[in-house]
Rosetta silent file (secondary structure, phi, psi, omega in degrees, C-alpha in Angstrom):
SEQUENCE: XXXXXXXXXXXXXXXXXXXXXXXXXXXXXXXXXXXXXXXXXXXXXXXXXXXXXXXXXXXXXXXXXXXXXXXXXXXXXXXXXXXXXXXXXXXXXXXXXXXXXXXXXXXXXXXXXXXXXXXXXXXXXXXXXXXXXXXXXXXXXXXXXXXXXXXXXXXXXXXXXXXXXXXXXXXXXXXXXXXXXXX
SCORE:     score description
SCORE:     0.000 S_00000001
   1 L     0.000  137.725 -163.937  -21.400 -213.411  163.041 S_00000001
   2 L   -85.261  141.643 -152.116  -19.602 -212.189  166.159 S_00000001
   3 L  -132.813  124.458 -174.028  -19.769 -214.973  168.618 S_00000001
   4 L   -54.945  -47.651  163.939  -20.516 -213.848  172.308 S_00000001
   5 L   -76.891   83.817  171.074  -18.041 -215.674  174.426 S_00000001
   6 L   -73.562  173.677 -172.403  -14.788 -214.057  174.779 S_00000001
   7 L   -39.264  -49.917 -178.187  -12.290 -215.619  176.939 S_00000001
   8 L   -77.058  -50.565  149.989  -12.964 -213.889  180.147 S_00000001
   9 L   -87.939  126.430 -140.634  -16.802 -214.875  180.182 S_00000001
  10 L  -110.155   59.508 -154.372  -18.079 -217.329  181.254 S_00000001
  11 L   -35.597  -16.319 -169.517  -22.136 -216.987  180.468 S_00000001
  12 L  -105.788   22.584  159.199  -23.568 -219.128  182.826 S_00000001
  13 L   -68.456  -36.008 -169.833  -21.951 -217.138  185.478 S_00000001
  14 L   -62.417    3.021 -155.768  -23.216 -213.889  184.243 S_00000001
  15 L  -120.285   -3.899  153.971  -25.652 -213.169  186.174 S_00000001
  16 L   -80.689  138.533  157.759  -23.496 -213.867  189.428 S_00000001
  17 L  -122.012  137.664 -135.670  -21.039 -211.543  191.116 S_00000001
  18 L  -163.968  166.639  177.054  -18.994 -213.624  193.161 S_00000001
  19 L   -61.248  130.499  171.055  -15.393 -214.340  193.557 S_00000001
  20 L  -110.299  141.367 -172.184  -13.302 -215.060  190.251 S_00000001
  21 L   -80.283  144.003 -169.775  -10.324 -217.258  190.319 S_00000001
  22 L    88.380   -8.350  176.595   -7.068 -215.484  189.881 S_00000001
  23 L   -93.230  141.688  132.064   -8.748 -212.234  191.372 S_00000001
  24 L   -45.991  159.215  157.368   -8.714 -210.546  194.822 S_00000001
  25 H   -30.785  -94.811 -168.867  -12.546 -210.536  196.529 S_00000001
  26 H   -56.472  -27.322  177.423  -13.480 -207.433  195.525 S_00000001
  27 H   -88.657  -50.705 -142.978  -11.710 -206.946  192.247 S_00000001
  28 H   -82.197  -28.394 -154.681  -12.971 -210.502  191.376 S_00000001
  29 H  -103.297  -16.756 -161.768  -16.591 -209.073  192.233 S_00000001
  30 H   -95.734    4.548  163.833  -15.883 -205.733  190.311 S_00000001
  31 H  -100.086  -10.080  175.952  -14.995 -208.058  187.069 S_00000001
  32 H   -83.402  -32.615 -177.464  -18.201 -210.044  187.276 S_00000001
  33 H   -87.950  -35.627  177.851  -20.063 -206.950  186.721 S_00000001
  34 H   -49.121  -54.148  163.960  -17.777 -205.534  184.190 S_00000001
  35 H   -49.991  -47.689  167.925  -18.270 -208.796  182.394 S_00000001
  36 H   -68.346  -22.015  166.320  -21.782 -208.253  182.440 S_00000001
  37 H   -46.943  -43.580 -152.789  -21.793 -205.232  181.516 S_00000001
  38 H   -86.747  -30.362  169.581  -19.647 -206.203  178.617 S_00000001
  39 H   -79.270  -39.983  159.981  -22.103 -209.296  177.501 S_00000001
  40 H   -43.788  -56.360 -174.021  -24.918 -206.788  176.819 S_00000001
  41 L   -78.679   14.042  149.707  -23.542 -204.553  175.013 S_00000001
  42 L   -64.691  -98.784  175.094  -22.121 -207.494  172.576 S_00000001
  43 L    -8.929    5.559  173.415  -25.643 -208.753  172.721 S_00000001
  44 L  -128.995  -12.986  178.489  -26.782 -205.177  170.906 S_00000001
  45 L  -134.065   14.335 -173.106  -24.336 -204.993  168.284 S_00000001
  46 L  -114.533   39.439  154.694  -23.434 -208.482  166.952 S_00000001
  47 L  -117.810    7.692  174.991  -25.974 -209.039  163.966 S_00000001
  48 L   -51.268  159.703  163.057  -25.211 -205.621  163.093 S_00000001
  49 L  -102.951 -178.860  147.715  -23.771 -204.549  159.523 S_00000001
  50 H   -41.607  -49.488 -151.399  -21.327 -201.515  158.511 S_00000001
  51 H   -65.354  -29.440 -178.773  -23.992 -199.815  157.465 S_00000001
  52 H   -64.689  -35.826 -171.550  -25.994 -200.437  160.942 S_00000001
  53 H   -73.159   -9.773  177.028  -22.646 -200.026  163.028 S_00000001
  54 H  -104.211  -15.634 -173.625  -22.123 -196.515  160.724 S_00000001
  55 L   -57.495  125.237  178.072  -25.744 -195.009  161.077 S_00000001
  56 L  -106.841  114.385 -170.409  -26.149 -191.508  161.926 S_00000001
  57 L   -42.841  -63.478 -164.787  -29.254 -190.473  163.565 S_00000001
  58 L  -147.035 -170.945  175.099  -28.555 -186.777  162.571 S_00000001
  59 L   -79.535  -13.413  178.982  -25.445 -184.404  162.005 S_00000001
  60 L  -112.192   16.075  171.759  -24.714 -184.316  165.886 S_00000001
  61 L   -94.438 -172.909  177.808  -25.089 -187.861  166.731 S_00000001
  62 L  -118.979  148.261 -168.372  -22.532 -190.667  166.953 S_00000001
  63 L   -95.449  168.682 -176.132  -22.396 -193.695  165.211 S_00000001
  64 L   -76.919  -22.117  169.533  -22.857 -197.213  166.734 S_00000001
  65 L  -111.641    5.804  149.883  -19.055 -198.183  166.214 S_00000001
  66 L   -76.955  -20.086 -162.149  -18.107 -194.858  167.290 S_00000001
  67 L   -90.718  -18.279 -164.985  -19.740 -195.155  170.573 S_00000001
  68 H   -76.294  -48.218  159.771  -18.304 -199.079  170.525 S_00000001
  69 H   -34.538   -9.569 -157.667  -14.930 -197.326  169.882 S_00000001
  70 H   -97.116  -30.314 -163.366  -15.465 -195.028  172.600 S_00000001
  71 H   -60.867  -78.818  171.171  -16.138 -197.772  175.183 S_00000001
  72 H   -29.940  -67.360 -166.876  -13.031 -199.234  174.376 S_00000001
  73 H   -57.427  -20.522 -150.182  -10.922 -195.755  174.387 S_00000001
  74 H  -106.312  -54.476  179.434  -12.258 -194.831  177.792 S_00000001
  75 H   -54.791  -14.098 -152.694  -11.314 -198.074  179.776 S_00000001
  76 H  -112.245  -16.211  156.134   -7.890 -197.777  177.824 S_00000001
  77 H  -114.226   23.745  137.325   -7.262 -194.391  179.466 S_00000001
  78 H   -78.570  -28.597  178.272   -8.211 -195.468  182.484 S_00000001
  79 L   -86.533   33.486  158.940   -6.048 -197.807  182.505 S_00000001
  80 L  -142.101    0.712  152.925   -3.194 -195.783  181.988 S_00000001
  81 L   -78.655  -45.537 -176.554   -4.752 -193.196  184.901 S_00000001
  82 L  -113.728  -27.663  148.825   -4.511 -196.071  187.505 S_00000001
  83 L   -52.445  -18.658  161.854   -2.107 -198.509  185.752 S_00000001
  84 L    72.267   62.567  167.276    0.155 -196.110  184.851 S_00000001
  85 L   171.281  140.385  178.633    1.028 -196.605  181.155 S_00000001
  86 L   -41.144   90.105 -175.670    0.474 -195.457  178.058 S_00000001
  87 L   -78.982   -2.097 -177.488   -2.646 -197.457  176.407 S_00000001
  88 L  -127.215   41.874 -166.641   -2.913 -195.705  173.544 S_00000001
  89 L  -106.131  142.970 -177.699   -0.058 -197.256  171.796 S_00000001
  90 L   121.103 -169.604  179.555   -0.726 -199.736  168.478 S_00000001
  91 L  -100.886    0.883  174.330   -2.275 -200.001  165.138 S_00000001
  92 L   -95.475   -1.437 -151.887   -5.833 -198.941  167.089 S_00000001
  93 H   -63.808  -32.883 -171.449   -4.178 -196.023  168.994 S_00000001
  94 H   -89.169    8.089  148.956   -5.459 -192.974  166.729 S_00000001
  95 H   -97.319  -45.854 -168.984   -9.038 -194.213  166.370 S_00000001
  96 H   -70.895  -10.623  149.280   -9.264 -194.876  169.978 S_00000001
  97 L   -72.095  -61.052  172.896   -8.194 -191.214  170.535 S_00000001
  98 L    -7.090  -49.037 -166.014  -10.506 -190.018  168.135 S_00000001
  99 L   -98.321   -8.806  163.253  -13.317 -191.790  169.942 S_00000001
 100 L   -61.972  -23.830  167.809  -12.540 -190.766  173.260 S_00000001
 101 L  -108.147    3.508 -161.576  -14.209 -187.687  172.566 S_00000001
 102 L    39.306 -133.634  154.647  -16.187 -188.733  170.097 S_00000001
 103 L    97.431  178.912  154.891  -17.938 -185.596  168.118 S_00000001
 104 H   -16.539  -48.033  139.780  -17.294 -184.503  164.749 S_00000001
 105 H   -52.713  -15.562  179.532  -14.018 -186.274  164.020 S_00000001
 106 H  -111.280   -7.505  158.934  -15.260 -189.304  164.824 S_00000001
 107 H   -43.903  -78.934 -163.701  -18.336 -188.819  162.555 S_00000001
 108 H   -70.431  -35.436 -169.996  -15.730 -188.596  159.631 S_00000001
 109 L  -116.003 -107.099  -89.839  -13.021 -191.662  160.710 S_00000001
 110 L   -89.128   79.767 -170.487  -14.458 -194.131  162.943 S_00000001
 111 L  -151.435  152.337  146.727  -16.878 -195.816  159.616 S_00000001
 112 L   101.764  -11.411  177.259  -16.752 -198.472  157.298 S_00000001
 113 L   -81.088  120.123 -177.489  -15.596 -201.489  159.914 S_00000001
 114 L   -67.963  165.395 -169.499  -17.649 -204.604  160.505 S_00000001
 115 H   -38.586  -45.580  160.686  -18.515 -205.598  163.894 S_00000001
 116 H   -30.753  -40.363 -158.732  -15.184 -207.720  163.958 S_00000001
 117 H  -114.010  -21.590  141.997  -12.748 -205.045  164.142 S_00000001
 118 H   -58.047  -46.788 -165.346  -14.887 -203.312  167.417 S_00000001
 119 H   -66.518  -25.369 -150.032  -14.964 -207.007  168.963 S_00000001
 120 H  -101.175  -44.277  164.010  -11.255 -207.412  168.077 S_00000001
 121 H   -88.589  -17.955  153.416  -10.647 -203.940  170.176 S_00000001
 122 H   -50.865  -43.412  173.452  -12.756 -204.185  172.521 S_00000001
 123 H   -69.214  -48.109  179.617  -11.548 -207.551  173.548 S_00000001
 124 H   -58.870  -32.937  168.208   -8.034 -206.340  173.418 S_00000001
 125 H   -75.832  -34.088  173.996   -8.309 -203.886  175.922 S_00000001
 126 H   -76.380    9.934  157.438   -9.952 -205.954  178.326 S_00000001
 127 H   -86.061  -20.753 -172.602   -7.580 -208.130  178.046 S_00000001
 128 H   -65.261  -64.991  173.474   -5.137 -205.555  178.798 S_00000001
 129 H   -60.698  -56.939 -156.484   -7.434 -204.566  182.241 S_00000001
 130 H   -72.574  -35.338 -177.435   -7.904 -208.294  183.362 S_00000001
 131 H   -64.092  -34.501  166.409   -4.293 -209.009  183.088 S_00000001
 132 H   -59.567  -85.210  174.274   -3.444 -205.874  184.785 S_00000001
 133 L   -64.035    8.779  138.946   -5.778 -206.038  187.639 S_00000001
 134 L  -139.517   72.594 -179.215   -4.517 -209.219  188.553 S_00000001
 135 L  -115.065  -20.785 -171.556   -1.930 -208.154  189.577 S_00000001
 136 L   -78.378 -153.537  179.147   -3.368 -205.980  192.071 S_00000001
 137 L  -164.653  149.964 -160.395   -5.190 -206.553  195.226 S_00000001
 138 H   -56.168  -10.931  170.274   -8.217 -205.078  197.068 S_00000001
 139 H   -84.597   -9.239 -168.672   -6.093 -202.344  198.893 S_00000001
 140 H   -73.861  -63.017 -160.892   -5.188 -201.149  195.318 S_00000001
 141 H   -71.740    3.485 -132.387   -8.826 -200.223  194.872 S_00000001
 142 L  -121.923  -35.738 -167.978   -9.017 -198.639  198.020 S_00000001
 143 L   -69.236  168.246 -160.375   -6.023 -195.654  197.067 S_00000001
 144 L  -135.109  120.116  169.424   -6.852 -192.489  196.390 S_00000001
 145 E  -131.027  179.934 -168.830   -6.010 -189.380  193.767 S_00000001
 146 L   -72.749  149.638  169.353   -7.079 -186.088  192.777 S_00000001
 147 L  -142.957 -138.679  169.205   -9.787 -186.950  190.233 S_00000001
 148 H   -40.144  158.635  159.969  -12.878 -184.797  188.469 S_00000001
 149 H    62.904  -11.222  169.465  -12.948 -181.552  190.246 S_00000001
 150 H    70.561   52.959  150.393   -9.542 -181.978  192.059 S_00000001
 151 L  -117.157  171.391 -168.248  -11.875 -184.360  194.259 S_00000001
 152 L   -90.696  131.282 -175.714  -10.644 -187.490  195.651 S_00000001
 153 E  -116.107  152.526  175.772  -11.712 -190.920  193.900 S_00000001
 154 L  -118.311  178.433  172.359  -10.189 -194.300  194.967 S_00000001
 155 H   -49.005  -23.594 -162.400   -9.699 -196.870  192.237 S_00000001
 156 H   -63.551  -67.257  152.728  -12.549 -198.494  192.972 S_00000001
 157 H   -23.705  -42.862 -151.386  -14.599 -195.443  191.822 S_00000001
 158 H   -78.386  -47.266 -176.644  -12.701 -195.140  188.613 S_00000001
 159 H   -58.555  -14.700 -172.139  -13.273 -198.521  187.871 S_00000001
 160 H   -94.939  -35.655  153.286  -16.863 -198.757  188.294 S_00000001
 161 H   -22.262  -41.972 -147.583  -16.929 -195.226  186.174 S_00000001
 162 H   -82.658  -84.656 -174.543  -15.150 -197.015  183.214 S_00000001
 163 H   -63.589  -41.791  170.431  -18.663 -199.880  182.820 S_00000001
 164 H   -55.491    4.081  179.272  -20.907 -197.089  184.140 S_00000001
 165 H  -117.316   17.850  128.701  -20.095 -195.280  180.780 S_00000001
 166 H  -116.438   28.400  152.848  -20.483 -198.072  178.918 S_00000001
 167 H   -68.275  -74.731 -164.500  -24.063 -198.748  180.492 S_00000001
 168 H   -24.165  -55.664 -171.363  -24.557 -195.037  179.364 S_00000001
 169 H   -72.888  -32.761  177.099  -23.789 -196.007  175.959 S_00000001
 170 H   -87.183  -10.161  161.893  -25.097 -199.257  175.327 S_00000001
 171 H   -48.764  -67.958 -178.068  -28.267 -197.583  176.258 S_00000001
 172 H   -44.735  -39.846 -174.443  -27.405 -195.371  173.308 S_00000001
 173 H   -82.702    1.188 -171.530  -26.668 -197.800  171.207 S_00000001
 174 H   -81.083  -40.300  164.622  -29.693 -199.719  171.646 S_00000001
 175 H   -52.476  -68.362 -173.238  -31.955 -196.560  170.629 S_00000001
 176 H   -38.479  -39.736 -169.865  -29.547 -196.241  167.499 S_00000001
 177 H   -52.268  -60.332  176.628  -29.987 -200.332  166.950 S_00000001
 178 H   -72.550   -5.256  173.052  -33.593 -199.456  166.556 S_00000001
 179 H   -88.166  -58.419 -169.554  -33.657 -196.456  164.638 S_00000001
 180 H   -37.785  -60.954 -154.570  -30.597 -198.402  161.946 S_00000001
 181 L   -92.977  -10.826  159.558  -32.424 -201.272  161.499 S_00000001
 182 L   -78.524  -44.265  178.916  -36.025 -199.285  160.530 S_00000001
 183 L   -91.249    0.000    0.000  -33.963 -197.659  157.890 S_00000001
């Protein structure tokens, strides 16, 4: 059983967002949510099995460790949009492309792993982000590029982008959880 407390959270915290030591304000406030973010959607998958983490709704859905894969792939190219290096490097890198787009291909690879081996990548990339963003400092989130749409996003944006889309998703998986576990 996948046991809830990674490194970075600190549960009886979670429900503050508040300054974290070793953070700027404001990056320190925008990891307190990320952490929460990140203790729910644990909380939805970790009594799961293969077979619940492989269940397919239908032929166009996504599976529950593809979407956990996906979570994972999408902060890992952000963080090589505003950290500036290649994140998709390793013995995960070609599932975690796969699952950035999820879809058909990811139907077909991203199967057969127990909750461990999402938990094991998930956790690596955020370690990968916390270590990274403290390095920075609150004018860092404050810069600005070309983003969707050739409009301008600061970091700040991107970052809050990376846990809203894996709100979106643990939403998803939480339907799937209950559909998996009826069949």
């Amino acid at each position: 059983m996948l046991s809830l407390s990674m490194p970075h959270m600190q549960p009886k915290n979670l429900y503050l967002i508040t300054d974290i030591n070793g953070y700027t304000p404001h990056i320190g406030r925008l990891v307190s949510m990320m952490n929460y973010v990140r203790w729910t959607t644990l909380a939805e998958v970790d009594d799961l099995t293969v077979e619940h983490l492989d269940y397919l709704h239908d032929a166009d859905s996504n599976s529950i460790g593809a979407l956990l894969m996906h979570i994972a792939a999408v902060e890992a190219s952000y963080q090589a949009s505003t950290f500036g290096f290649d994140s998709f490097k390793g013995r995960d890198s070609q599932e975690l492309k796969i699952a950035l787009d999820l879809g058909e291909r990811a139907r077909h690879k991203i199967k057969g792993h127990g909750v461990d081996h999402y938990l094991r990548i998930l956790e690596a990339v955020r370690s990968k982000t916390l270590e990274e963003l403290a390095r920075r400092n609150d004018s860092w989130l404050d810069e600005q590029t070309l983003f969707w749409d050739r409009r301008r996003a600061n970091n700040y944006f991107k970052w809050f982008h990376v846990f809203e889309d894996e709100l979106n998703h643990r939403g998803q998986i939480r339907w799937l959880r209950r559909r998996a576990l009826d069949n």
